[in-house]
C-alpha positions in Angstrom: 124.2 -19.7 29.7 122.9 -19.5 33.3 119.2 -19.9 33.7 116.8 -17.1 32.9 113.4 -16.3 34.8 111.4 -18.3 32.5 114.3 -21.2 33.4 113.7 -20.6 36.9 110.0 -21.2 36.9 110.3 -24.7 34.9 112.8 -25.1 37.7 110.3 -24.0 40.5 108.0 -27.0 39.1 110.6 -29.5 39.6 111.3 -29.2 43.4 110.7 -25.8 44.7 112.9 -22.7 45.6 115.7 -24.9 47.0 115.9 -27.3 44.0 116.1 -23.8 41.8 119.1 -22.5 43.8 120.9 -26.4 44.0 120.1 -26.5 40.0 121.7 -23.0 39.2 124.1 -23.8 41.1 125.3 -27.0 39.5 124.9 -25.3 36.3 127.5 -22.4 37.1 129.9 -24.6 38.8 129.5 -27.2 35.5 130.5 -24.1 33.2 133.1 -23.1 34.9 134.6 -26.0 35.1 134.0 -27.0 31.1 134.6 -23.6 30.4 138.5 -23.7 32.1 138.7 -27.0 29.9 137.9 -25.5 27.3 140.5 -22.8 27.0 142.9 -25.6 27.5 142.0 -27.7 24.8 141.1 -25.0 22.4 144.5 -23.7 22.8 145.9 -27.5 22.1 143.8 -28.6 19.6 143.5 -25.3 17.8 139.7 -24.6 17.9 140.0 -20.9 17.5 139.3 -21.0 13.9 136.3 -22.5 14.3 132.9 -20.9 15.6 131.8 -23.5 18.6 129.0 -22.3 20.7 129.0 -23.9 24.0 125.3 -24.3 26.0 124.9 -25.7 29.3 121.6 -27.4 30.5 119.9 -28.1 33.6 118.9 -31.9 32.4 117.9 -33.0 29.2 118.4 -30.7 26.3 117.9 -30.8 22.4 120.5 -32.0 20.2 121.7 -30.3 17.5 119.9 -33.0 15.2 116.5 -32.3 16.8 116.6 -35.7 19.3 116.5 -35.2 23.0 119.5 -35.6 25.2 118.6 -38.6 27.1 121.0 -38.9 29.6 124.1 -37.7 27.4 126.6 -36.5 29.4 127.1 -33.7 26.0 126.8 -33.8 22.1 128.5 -31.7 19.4 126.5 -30.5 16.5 128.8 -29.9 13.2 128.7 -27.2 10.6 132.4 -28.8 8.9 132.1 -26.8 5.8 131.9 -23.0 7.7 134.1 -24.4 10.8 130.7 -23.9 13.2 130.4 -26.2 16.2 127.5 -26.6 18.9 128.2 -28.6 22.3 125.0 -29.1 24.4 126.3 -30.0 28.1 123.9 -31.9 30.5 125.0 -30.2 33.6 123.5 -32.9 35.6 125.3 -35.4 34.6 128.7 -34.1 33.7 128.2 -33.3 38.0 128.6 -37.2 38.4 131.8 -37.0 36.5 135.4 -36.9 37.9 137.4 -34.3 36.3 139.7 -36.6 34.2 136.4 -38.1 33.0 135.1 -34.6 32.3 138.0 -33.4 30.6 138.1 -36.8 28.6 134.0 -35.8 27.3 135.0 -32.4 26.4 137.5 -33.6 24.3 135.8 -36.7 23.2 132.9 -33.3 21.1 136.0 -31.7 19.7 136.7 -34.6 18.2 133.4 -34.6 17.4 134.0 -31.6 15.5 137.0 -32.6 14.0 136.5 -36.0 13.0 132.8 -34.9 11.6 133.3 -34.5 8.0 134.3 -38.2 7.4 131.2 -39.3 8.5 129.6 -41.8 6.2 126.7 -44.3 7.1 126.4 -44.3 10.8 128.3 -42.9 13.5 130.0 -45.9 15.1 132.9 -45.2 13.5 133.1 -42.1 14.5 132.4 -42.5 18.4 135.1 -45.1 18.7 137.6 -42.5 17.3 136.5 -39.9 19.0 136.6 -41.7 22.3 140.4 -43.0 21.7 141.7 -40.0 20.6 140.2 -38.3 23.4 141.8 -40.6 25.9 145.0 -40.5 24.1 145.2 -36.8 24.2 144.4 -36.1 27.7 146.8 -39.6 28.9 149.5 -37.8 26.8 148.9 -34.5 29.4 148.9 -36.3 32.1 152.0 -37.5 31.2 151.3 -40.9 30.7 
């Protein structure tokens, strides 16, 4: 969601009216990009039985686990067993990304959300499918 007043004040702090109106900016033009991603992939990959709540974040945000952001691009919290999702998006830093890079991270959460449920010890696992399947999936798009 777009900042709020109370948003705009922490935002104030960090570099003054100008710095609130570049911010917010970034931040819409970040979910509406990720947003038009989204209905493509959601459509593909047949999220629409799940429940995936989508926030956007000037910076670094809480994770679904509690830990702070720290410079992730996004993370994907998982409910597996009631198909509910959370994707926390660092509008900062998805700014710094290409679109075919962008596109690859929103896919890399759904698989997030997809693969979560065969998580065991650890996530390594886990990451290094999500991150090939994402790239295989948006190379197969593209066509290549």
């Amino acid at each position: 969601a777009v900042a709020d007043a109370d948003h705009r004040e922490y935002l104030r702090g960090r570099g003054g009216e100008d710095a609130v109106v570049s911010n917010l900016t970034i931040l819409a033009s970040q979910q509406r990009r990720m947003e038009r991603l989204w209905k493509k992939w959601a459509d593909r990959l047949d999220m629409y039985g799940w429940d995936v709540t989508r926030t956007y974040h000037d910076g670094v945000f809480t994770q679904g686990d509690g830990r702070p952001s720290n410079g992730l691009v996004g993370s994907a919290h998982v409910g597996w067993e009631y198909r509910q999702a959370w994707i926390g998006w660092d509008a900062t830093e998805l700014a710094k990304l290409d679109d075919q890079h962008a596109e690859v991270a929103l896919v890399h959460e759904i698989m997030h959300i997809l693969l979560n449920e065969m998580r065991e010890r650890g996530i390594k696992h886990e990451e290094r499918v999500a991150t090939t399947l994402a790239w295989n999936f948006v190379n197969m798009e593209r066509g290549q």
